[in-house]
C-alpha positions in Angstrom: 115.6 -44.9 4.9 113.5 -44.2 2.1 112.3 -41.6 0.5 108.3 -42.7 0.1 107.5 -39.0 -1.8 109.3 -40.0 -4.4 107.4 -41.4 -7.6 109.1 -44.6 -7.8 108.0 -45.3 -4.2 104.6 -44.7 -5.3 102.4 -48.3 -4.8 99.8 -48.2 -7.3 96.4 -49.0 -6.5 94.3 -50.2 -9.0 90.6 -48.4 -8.9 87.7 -49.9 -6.7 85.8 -50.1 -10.1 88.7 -52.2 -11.7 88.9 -54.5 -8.9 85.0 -55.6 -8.9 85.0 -56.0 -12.4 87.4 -58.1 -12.4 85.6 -60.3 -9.3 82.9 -60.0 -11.2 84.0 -61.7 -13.9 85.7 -64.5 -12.5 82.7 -65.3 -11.1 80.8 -65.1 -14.1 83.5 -67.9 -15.4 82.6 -70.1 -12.5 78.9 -69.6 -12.9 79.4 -70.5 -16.8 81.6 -73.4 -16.3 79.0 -74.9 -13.4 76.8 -74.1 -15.9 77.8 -76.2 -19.0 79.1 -79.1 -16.6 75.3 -79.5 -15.2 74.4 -79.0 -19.5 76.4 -82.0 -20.0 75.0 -83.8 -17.0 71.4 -83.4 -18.7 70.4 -86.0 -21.3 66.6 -85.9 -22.4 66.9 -88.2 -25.6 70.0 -90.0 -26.0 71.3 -92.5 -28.4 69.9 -95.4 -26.4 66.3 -94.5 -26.5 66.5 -95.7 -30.4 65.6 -99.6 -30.3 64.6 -100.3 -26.9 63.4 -104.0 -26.7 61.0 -103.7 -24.0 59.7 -107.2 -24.4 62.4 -109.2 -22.8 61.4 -112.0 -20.6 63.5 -111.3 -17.4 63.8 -108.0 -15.3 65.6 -107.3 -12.3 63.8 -104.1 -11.2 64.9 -103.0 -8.2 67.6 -103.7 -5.1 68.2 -107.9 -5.0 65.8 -108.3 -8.3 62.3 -108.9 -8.2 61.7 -110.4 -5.1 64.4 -108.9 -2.7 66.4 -111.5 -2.0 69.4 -111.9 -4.9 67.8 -115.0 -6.7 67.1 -115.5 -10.4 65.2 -117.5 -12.5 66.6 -117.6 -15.5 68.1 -120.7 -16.5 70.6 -121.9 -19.2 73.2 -119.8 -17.9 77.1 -120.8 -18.9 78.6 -123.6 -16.4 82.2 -122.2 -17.2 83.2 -118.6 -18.3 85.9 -118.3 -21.1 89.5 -118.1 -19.6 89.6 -114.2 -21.2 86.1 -114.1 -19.1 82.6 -113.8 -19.7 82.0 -112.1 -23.1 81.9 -108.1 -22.5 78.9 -106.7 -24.4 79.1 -103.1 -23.2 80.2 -100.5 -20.8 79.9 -96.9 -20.4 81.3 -94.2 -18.4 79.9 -93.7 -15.1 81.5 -91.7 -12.2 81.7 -92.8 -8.6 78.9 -94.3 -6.5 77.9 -97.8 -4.8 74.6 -97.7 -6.4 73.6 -101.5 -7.9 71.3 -101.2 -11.1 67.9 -102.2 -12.0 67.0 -103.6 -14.9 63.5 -103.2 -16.6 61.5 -102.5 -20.0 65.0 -102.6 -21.9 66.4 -100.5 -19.7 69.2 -100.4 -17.3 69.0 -97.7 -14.2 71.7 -97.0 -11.6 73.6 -93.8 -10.0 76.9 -92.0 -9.2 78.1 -88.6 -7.8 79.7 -85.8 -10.2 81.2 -83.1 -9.3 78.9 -82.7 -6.5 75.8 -83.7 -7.8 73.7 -87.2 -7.7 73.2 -88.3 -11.1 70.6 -90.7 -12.1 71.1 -92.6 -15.6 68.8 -94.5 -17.4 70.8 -96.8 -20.2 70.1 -98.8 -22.8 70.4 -102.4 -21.6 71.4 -104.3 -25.0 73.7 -101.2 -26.3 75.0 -99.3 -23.2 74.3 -96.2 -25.0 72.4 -92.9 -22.8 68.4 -92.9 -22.7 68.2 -89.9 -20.7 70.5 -89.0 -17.3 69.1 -86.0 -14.9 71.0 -84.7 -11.8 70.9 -82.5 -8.7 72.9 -80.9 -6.5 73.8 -82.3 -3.3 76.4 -81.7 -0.8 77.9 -84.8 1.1 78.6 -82.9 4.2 79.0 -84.7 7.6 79.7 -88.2 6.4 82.8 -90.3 6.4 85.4 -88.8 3.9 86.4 -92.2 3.0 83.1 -93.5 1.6 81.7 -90.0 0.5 81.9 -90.3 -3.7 78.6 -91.5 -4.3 74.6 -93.0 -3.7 74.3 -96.5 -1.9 70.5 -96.8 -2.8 69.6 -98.7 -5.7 66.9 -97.4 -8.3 63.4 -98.9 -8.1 61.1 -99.6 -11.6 57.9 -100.0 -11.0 55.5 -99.5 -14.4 56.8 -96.1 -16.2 58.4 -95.0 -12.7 61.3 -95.1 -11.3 61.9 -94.4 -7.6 65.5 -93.1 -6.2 67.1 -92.3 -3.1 70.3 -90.2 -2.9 73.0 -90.2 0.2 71.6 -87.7 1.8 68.0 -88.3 1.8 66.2 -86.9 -1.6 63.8 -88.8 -3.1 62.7 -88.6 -6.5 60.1 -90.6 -8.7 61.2 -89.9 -12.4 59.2 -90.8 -15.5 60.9 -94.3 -16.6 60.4 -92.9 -20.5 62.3 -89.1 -20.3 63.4 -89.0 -16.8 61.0 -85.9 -16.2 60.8 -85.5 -12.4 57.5 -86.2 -11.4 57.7 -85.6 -7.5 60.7 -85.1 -5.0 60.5 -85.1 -1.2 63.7 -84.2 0.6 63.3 -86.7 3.8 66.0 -85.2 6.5 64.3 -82.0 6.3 60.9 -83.1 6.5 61.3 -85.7 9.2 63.7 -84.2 11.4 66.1 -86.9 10.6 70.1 -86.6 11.3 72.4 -87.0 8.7 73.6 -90.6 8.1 77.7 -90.9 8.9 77.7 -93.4 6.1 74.9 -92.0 3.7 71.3 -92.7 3.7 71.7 -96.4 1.8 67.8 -98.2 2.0 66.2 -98.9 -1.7 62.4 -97.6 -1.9 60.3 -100.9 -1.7 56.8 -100.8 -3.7 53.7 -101.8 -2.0 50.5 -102.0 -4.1 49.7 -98.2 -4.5 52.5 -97.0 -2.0 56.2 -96.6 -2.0 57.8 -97.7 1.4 61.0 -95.1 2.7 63.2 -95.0 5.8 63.5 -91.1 6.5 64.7 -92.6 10.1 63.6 -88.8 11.7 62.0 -87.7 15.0 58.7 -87.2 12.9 59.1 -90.7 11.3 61.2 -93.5 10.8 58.9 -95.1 8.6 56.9 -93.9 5.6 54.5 -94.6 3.1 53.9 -92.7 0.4 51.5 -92.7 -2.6 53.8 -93.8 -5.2 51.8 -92.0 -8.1 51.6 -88.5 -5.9 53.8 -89.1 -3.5 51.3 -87.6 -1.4 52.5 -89.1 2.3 49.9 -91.7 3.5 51.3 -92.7 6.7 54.9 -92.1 8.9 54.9 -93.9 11.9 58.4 -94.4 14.4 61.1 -91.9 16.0 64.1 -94.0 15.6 66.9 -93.3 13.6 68.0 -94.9 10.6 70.0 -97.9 10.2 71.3 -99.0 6.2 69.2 -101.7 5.4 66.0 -102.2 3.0 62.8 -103.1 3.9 61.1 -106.3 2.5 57.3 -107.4 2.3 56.6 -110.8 3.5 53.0 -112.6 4.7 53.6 -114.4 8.3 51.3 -115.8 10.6 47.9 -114.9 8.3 49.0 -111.3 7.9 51.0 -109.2 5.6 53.9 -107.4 6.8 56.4 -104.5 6.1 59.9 -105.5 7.8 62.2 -102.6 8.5 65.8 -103.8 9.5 66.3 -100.4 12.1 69.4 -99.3 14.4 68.9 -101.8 17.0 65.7 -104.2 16.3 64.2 -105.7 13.5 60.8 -104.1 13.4 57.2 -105.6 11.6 54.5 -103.4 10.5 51.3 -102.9 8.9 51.3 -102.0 5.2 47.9 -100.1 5.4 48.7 -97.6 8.2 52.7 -98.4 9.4 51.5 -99.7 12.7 54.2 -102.1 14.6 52.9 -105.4 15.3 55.7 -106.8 16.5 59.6 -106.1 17.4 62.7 -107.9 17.6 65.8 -106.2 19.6 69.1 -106.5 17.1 72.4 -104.2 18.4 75.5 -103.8 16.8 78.4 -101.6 17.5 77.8 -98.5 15.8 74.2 -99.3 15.0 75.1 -101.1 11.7 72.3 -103.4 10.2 72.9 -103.1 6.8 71.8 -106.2 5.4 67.8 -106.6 3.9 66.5 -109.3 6.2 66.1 -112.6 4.2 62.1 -114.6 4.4 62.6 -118.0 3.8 60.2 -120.9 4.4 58.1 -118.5 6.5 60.7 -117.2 8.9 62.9 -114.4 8.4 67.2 -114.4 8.4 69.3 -111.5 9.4 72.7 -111.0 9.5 75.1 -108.3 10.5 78.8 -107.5 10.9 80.6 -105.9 14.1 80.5 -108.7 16.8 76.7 -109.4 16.5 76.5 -112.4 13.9 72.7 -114.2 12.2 69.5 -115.5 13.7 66.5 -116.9 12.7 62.9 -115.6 13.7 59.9 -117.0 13.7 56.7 -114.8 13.4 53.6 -116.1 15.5 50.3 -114.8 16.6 48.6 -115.7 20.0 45.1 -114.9 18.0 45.3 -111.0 18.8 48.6 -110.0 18.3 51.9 -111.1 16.7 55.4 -111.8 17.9 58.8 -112.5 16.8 60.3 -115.6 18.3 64.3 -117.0 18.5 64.9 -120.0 16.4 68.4 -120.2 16.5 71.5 -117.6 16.7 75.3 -117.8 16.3 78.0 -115.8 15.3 79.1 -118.2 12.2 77.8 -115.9 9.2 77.9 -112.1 10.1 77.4 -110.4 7.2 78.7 -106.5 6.6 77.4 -104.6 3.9 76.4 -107.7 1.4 73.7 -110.0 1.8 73.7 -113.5 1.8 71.6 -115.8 -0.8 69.5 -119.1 -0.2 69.6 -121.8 -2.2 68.1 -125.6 -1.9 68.3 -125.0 1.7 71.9 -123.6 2.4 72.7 -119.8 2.9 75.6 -118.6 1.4 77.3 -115.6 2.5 80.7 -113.3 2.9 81.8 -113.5 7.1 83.1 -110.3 7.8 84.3 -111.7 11.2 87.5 -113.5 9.3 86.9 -112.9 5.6 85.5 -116.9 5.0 82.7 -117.5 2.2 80.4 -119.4 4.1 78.3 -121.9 3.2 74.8 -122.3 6.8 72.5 -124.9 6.7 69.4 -123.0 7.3 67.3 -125.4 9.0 69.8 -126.1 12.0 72.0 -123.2 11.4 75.3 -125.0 11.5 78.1 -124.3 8.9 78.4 -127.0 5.9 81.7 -125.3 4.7 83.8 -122.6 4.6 86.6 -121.0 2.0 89.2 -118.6 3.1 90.5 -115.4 1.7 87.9 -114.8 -0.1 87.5 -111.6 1.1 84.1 -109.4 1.2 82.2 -109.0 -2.3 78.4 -109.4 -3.7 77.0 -112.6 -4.7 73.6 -113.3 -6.7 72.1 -117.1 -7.4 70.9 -118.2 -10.6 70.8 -121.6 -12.4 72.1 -123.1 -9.3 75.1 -121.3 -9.7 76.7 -118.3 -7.3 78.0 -115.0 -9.1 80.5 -113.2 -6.9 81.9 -110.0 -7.0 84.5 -109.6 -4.9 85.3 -106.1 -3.1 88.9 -106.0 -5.2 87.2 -106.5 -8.7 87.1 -109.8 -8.9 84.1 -111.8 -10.8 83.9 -115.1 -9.7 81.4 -118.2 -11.0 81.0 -121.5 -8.5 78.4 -123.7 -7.7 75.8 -123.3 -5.5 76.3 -126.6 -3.4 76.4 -127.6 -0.3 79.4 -130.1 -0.7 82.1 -127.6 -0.7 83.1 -124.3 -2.3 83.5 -125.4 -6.2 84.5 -122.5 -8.6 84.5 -122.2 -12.0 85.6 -119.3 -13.6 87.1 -116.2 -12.5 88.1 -112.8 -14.1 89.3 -109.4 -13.0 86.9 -106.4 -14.2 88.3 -104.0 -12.1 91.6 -102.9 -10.9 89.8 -100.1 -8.2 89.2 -101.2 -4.8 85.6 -100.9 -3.2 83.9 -102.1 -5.7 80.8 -103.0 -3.2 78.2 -102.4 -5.6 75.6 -105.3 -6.0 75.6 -107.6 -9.3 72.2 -107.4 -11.1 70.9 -110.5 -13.8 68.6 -110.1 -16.6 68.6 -111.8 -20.0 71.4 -113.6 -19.5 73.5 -110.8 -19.2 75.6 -110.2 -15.8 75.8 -105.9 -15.0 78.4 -104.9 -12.4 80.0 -101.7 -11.4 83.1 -100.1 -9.8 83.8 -96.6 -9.3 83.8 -95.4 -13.1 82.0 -97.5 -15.0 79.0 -99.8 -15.5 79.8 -103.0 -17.7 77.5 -105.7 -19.2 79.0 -109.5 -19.2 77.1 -112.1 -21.6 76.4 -114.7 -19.0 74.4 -117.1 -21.7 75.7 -118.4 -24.5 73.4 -117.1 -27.4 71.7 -114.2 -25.7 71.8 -111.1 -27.6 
């Protein structure tokens, strides 16, 4: 038994004092580390605001480029990539996100997730180098582990604006030039709205004076606000969120706001949010993700899960307007990617079988298909298709309705999920994975 009076038995217990010192102090070393790590976040005037060409030709300033629907213009592109690949002209450290970048005024916008904040970065788009970068702290709590490292919403130019949308609802309008916040609005809390198990994903749409959001809360699923204020000018809706964008399109004498929801496909007045018209659209697990698609005055949609595309027609009797069936099947169901149109043909990934598919859109039948292609991104420019595949893959192939006809290929990345959306401007190709954005020369010539 021992003796506990004797000295050596003694435990020695340091002072009260000691001890919250000492707390104190590692705590000070957290706060000081957070500290410099946000410091290094925060870039006001980087390297890339020196020579800034802001008089390029082509832009591609917000989610699918300028009109929403992953087509470009710009012609001239190369018919065949090098077998090395397409000419790298930059790329720069990012961090993790699924965030696709928009491309304006000689600059290139996109974001990512560090160490638990949203980062927005504003590039140079010829050098690569850091205009300015800003950040915030958000916590991705309640969402799927396995998706949780970054933003899904892409950045939207508009002017010397920009308009972002983090995972978890907060919405920012920075100035294009410095990245100075100019107004935030966090939408969850203000409309009531439950987290997102996959993270709030839609891209803020501008509509003359107003920026269009999908808070998807009891108080509003829709919103308008003004984009200059962001005073709100309208919320109309109680449903909840789904993961697609919405689109502007003029139908049956009337402009329209087209919100892709839950369960329906939903039509709206720009001026107040009113619905003029519905469209019911389930999927398991309410997943439309997918921006709905107006071609030749009707609209496309698409989704994954067991539901598959249609086509709808938008009609009026004279007083009101309707959505009508033109044709559905289950032969392109697209997941998280959007399909492209092109001299009449869609071309899409299935996520039913893995199949790049190749609809006719006027009857709705399959011309072709090409297995084990997988799931990826794809663009159209210069009747060509530009494919990023989910594995890091960059494919080039024809845009034709005679068969699938590639061209090139070359692996960028070796990470998986690389599901962010291509963007083309100036014949230059940008891509990310989850640690970088790089810049392909996609035209011979172009500098």
């Amino acid at each position: 038994m021992s003796d506990t009076s004797s000295p050596s038995a003694i435990h020695w217990k340091p002072p009260v004092m000691f001890v919250g010192g000492l707390v104190l102090f590692v705590a000070a070393i957290v706060l000081v580390r957070s500290w410099l790590r946000v410091v290094n976040l925060e870039i006001r005037d980087g390297a890339g605001n020196r020579q800034v060409n802001e008089e390029r030709p082509f832009a591609w300033p917000q989610w699918l480029g300028p009109a929403r629907n992953g087509v470009s213009t710009e012609t001239g592109l190369l018919a065949e990539w090098p077998a090395s690949g397409p000419v790298m002209v930059w790329e720069a450290p990012l961090g993790p996100g699924y965030s696709s970048t928009a491309v304006a005024r000689g600059r290139a916008l996109t974001m990512a997730y560090v160490e638990g904040r949203e980062v927005v970065v504003c590039f140079n788009a010829d050098t690569g180098k850091i205009i300015w970068r800003r950040s915030y702290a958000c916590a991705y709590e309640g969402m799927d582990p396995r998706f949780d490292d970054g933003p899904r919403s892409t950045p939207t130019i508009d002017g010397e604006c920009v308009y972002t949308v983090g995972a978890t609802g907060i919405f920012i309008c920075w100035n294009l030039i410095d990245g100075s916040e100019i107004w935030r609005h966090d939408l969850q809390e203000e409309f009531q709205a439950k987290p997102l198990y996959w993270g709030v994903s839609f891209s803020p749409l501008i509509v003359g004076d107003l920026v269009i959001a999908c808070p998807g809360g009891q108080t509003g699923s829709r919103a308008a606000f003004e984009k200059g204020s962001g005073k709100l000018v309208w919320s109309t809706g109680s449903g909840p969120a789904s993961y697609s964008s919405p689109i502007l399109i003029r139908a049956a004498g009337q402009d329209q706001l087209v919100f892709f929801e839950s369960n329906r496909l939903v039509g709206a007045s720009p001026v107040d949010g009113r619905e003029l018209w519905s469209f019911p659209w389930e999927t398991d697990y309410d997943l439309n993700i997918a921006t709905p698609l107006f071609i030749d005055g009707d609209l496309f949609i698409s989704s994954g899960y067991g539901r598959g595309c249609a086509r709808i027609r938008i009609r009026t009797d004279g007083k009101a307007l309707r959505a009508e069936l033109v044709y559905k099947n289950k032969k392109l169901s697209n997941q998280f990617t959007n399909s492209v149109f092109h001299n009449g043909q869609l071309f899409g990934f299935d996520r039913s079988d893995g199949h790049f598919v190749c609809l006719d859109y006027g009857t709705g039948q399959v011309r072709w298909k090409e297995a084990r292609l997988g799931l990826g991104s794809i663009l159209v420019a210069d009747d060509k298709l530009f494919l990023v595949h989910a594995d890091g893959t960059l494919a080039l192939a024809e845009a034709t309705a005679v068969g699938y006809q590639e061209k090139s290929r070359y692996e960028f990345s070796t990470r998986n999920q690389v599901w962010a959306a291509p963007a083309l401007a100036n014949g230059r190709l940008f891509v990310r994975d989850g640690a970088r954005l790089v810049c392909f020369q996609v035209k011979a010539g172009s500098e």
